[in-house]
MDTraj code that builds the backbone (N, CA, C; nanometers):
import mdtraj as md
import numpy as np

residues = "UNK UNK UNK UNK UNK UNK UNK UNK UNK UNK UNK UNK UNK UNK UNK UNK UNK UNK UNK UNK UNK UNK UNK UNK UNK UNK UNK UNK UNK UNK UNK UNK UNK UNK UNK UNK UNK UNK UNK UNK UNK UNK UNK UNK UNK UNK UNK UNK UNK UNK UNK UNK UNK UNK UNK UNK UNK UNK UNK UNK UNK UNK UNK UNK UNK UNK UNK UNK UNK UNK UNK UNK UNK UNK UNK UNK UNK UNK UNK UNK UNK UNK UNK UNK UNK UNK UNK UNK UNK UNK UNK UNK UNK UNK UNK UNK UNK UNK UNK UNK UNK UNK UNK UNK UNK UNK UNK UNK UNK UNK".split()
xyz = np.array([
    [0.0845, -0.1166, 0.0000],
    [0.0000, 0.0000, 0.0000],
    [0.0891, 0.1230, 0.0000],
    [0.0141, 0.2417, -0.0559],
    [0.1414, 0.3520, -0.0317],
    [0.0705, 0.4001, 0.0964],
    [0.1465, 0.5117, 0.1358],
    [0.0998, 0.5879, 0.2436],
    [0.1670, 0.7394, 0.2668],
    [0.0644, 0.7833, 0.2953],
    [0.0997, 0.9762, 0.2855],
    [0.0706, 0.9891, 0.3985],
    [0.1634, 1.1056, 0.4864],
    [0.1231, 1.1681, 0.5752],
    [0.1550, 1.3269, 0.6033],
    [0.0739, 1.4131, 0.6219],
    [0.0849, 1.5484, 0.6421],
    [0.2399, 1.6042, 0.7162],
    [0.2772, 1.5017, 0.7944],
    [0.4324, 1.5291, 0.8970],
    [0.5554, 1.4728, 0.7873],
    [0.5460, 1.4038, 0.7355],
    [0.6075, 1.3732, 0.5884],
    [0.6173, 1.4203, 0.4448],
    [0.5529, 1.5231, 0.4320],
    [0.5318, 1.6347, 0.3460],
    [0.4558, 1.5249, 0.1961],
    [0.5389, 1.5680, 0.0632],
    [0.5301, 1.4594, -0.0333],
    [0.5373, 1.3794, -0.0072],
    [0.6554, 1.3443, 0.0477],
    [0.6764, 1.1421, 0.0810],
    [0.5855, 1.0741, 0.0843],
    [0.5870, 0.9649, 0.0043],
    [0.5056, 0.8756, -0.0123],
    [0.5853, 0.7464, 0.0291],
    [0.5634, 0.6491, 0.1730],
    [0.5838, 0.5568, 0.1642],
    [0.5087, 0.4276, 0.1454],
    [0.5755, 0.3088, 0.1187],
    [0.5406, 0.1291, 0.0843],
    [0.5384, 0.1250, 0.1881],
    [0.4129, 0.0172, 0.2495],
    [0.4253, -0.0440, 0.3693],
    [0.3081, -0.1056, 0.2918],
    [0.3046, -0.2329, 0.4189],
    [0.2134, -0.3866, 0.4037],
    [0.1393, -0.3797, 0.5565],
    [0.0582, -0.4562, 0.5578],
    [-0.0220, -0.4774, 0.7011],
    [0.0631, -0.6271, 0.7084],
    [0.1562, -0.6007, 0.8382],
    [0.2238, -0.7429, 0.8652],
    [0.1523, -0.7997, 0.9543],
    [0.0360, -0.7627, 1.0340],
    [-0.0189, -0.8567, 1.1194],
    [-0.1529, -0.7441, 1.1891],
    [-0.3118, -0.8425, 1.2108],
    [-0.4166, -0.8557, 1.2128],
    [-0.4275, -0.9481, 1.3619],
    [-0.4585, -0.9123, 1.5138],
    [-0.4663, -1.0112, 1.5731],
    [-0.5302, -0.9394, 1.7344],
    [-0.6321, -1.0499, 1.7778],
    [-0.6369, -0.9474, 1.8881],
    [-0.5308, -0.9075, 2.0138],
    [-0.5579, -0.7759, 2.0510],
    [-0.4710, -0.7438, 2.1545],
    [-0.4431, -0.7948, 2.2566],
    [-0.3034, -0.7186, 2.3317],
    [-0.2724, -0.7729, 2.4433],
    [-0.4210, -0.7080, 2.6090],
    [-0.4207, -0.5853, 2.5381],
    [-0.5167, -0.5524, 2.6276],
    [-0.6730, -0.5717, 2.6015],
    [-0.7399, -0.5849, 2.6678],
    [-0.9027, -0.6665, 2.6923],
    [-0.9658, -0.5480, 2.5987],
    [-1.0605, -0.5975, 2.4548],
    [-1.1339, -0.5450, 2.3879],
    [-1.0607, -0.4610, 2.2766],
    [-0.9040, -0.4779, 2.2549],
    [-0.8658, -0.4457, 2.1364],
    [-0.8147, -0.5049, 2.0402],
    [-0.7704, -0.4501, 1.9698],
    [-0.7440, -0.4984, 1.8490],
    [-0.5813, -0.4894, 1.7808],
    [-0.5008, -0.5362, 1.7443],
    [-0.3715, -0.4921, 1.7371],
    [-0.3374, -0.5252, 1.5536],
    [-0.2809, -0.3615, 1.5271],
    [-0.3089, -0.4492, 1.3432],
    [-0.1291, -0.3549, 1.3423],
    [-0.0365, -0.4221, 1.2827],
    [0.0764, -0.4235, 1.3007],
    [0.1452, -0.3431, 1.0937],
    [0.1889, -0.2460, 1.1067],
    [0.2134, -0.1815, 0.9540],
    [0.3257, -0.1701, 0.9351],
    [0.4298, -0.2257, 0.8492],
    [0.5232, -0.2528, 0.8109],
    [0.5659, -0.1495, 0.6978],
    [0.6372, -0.0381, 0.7142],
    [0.7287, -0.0162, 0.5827],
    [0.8307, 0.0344, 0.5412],
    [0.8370, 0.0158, 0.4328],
    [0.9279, -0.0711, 0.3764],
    [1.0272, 0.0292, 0.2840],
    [0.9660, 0.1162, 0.2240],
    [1.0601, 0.2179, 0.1311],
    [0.9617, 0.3812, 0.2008],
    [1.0503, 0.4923, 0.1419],
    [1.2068, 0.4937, 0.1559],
    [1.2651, 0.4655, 0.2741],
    [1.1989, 0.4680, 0.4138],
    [1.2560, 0.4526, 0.5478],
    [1.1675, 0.2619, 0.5960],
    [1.2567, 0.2075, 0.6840],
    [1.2214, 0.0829, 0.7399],
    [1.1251, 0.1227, 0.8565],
    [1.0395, 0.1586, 0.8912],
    [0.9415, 0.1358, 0.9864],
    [0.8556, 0.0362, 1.0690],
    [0.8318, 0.0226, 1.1804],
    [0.7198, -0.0379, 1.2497],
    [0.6108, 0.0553, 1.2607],
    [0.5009, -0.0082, 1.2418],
    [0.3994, 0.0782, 1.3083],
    [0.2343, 0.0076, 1.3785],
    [0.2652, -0.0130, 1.4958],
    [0.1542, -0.0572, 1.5880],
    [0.0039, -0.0066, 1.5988],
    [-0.1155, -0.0441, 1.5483],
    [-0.1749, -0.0063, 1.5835],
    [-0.2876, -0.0548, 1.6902],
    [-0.3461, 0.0378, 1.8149],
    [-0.4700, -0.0546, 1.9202],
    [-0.5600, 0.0017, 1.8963],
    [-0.6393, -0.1177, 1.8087],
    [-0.7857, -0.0362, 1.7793],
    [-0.8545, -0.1249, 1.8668],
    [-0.9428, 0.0056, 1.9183],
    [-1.0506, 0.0118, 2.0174],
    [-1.1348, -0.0278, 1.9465],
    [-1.2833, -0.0988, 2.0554],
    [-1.4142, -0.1153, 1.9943],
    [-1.4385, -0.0221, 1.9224],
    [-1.4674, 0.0937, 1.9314],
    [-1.5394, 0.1900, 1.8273],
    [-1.4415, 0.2013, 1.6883],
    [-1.3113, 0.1909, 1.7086],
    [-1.2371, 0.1951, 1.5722],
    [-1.2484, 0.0843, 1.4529],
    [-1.3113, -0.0276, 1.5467],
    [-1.3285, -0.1482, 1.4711],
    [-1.5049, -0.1637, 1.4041],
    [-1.5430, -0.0929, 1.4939],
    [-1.7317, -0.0530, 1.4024],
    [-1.6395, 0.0111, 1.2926],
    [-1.6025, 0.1693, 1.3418],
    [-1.5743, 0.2440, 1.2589],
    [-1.5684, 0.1914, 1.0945],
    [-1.4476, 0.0842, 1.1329],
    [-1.4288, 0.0303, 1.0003],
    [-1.4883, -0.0971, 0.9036],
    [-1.5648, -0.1642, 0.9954],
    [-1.6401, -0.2569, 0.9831],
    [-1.7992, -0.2198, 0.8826],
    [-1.7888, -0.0440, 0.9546],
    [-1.9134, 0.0279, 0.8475],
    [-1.8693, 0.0596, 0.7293],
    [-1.7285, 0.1437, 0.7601],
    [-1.6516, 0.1833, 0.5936],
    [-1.6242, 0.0626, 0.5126],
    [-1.6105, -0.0902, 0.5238],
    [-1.5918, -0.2145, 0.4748],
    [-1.7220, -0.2445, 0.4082],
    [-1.8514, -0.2547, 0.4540],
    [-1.9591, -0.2954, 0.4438],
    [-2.0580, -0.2138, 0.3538],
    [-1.9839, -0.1427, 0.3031],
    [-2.0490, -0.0149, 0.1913],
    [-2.0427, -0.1006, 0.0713],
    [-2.1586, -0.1262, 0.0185],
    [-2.1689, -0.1843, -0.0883],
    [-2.0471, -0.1250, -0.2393],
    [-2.0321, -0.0148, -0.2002],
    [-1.9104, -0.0099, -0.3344],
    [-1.8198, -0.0395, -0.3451],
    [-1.7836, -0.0467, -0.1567],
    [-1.6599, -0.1131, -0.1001],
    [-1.6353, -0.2442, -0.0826],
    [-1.7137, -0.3004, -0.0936],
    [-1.7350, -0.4587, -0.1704],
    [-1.7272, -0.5242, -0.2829],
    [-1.7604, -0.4328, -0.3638],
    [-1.7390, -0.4508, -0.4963],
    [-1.6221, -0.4260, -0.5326],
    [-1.5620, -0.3344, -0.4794],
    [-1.3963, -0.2855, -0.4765],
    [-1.2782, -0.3593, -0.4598],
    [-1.3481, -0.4527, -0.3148],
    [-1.2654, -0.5400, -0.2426],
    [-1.2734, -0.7007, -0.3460],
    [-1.4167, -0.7228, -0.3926],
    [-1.4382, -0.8334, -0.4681],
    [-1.3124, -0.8214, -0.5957],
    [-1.3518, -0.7214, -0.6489],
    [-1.2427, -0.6904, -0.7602],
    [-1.1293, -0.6965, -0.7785],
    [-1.0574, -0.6347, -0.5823],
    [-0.9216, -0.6414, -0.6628],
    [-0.8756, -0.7834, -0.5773],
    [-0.9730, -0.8609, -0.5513],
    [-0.9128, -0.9890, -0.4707],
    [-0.9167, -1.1328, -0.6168],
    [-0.9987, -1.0665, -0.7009],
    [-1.0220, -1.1376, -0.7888],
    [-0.9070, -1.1478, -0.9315],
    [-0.8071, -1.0605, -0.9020],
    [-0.7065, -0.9494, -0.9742],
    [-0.7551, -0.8607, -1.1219],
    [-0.8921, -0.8173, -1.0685],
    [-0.9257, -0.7405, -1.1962],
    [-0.8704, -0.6054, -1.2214],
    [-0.8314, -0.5736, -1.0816],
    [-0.7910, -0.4226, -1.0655],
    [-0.8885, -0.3343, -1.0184],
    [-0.9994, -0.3629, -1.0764],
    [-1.1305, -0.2949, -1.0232],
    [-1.1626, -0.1419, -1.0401],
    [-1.1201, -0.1469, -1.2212],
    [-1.1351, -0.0099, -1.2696],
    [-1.3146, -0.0204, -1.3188],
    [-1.3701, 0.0726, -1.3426],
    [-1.5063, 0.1411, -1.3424],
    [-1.5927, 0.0659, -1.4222],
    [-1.4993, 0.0651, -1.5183],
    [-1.5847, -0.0796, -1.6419],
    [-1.5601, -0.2412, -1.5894],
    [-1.4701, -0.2484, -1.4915],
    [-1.4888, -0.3813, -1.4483],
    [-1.5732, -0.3805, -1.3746],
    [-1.5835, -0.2745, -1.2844],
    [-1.6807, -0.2722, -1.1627],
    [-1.8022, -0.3249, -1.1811],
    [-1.8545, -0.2334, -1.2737],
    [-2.0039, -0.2265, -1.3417],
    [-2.0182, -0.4076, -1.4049],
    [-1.9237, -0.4610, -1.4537],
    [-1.9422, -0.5906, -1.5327],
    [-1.9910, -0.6916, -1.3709],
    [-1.9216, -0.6672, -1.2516],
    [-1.9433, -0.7081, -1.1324],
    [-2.0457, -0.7367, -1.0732],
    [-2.1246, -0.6039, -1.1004],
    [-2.2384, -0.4645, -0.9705],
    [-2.3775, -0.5138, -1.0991],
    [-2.3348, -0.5120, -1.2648],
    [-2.4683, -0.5685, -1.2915],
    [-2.4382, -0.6401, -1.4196],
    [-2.4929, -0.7678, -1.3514],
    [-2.4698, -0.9015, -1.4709],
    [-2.5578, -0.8831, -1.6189],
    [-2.5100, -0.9388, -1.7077],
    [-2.6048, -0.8884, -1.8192],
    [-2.7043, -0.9834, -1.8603],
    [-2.8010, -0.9036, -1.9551],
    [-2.9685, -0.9934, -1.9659],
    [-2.9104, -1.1075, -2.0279],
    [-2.9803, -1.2292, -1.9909],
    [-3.0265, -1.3510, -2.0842],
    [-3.0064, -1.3257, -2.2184],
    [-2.9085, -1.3688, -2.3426],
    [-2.9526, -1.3162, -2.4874],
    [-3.1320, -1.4214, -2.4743],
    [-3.1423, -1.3304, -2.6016],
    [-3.3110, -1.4006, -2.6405],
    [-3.2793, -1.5387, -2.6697],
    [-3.3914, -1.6416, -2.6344],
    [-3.3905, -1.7111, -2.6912],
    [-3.2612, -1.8336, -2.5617],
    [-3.2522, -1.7740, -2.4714],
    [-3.2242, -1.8352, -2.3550],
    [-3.2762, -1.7944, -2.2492],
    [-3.2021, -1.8950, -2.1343],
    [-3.2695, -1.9298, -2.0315],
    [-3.1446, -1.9009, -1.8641],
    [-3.2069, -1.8420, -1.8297],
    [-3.0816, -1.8850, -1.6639],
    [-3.1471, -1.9680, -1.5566],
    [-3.0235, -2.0813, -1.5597],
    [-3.0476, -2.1429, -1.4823],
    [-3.0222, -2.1094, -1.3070],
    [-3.0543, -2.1276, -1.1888],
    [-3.0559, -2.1196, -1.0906],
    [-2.8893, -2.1575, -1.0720],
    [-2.8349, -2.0525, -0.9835],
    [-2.6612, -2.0705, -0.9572],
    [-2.6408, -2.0728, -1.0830],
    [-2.6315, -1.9916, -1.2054],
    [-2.5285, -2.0049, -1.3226],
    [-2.4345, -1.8502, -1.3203],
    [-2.3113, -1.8268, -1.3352],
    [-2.2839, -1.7481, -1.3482],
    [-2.3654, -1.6258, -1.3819],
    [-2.3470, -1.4832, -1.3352],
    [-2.3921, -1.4023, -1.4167],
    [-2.3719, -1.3783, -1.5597],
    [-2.4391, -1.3710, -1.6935],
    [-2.3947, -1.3255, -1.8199],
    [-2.3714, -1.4518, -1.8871],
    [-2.3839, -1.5919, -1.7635],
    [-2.3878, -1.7061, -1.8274],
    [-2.5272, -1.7698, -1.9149],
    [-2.5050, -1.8089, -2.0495],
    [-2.6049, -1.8598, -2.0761],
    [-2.6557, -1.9799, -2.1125],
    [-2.7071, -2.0767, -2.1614],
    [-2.7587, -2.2120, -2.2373],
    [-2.8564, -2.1864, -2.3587],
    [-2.8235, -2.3153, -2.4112],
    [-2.9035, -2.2661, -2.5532],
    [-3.0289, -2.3482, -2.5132],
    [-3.1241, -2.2947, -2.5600],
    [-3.3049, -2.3429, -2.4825],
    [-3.2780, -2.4769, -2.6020],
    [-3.3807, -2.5641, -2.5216],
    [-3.3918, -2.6435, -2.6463],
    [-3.3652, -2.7923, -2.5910],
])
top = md.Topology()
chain = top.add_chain()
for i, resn in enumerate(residues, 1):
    res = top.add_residue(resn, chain, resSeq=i)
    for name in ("N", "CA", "C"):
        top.add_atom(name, md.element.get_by_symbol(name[0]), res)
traj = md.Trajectory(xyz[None], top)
């Protein structure tokens, strides 16, 4: 991931999420940020109950799903992929969808 911060002016650094796990202290959360260029960093974070709604709501946003579907799928999850995602296309005429078939999937009737 890159990462910007206002105390870093331009700089843009690489870092990874090296670790996801609960905390040492009762009701948090410990998510651990690694990076990597131009400077070697640690960076700890204790998220509290409310930081973990917090983000659990920003996750659960339907565009943000589609976002996450996308780029886990390695489409990249640019605007025209999105949309191919968010809405499957009609039946051509003269077919049929079956129950569980892909979206945009079709069969020939008959």
């Amino acid at each position: 991931m890159k990462v910007n911060s206002t105390g870093l002016g331009k700089t843009t650094l690489t870092a990874h999420i090296s670790e996801l796990a609960p905390g040492d202290e009762s009701g948090t959360m410990t998510m651990k940020i690694e990076s990597t260029q131009p400077v070697h960093w640690f960076i700890t974070c204790k998220m509290e109950p409310k930081d973990v709604r917090t983000a659990m709501k920003m996750v659960l946003k339907p565009s943000v799903i589609v976002r996450i579907l996308a780029m886990a799928l390695g489409m990249g999850g640019s605007k025209a992929e999105l949309e191919v995602i968010a809405e499957p296309a009609p039946a051509a005429a003269g077919t049929s969808r079956r129950p569980g078939a892909r979206p945009g999937a079709v069969r020939k009737a008959g």
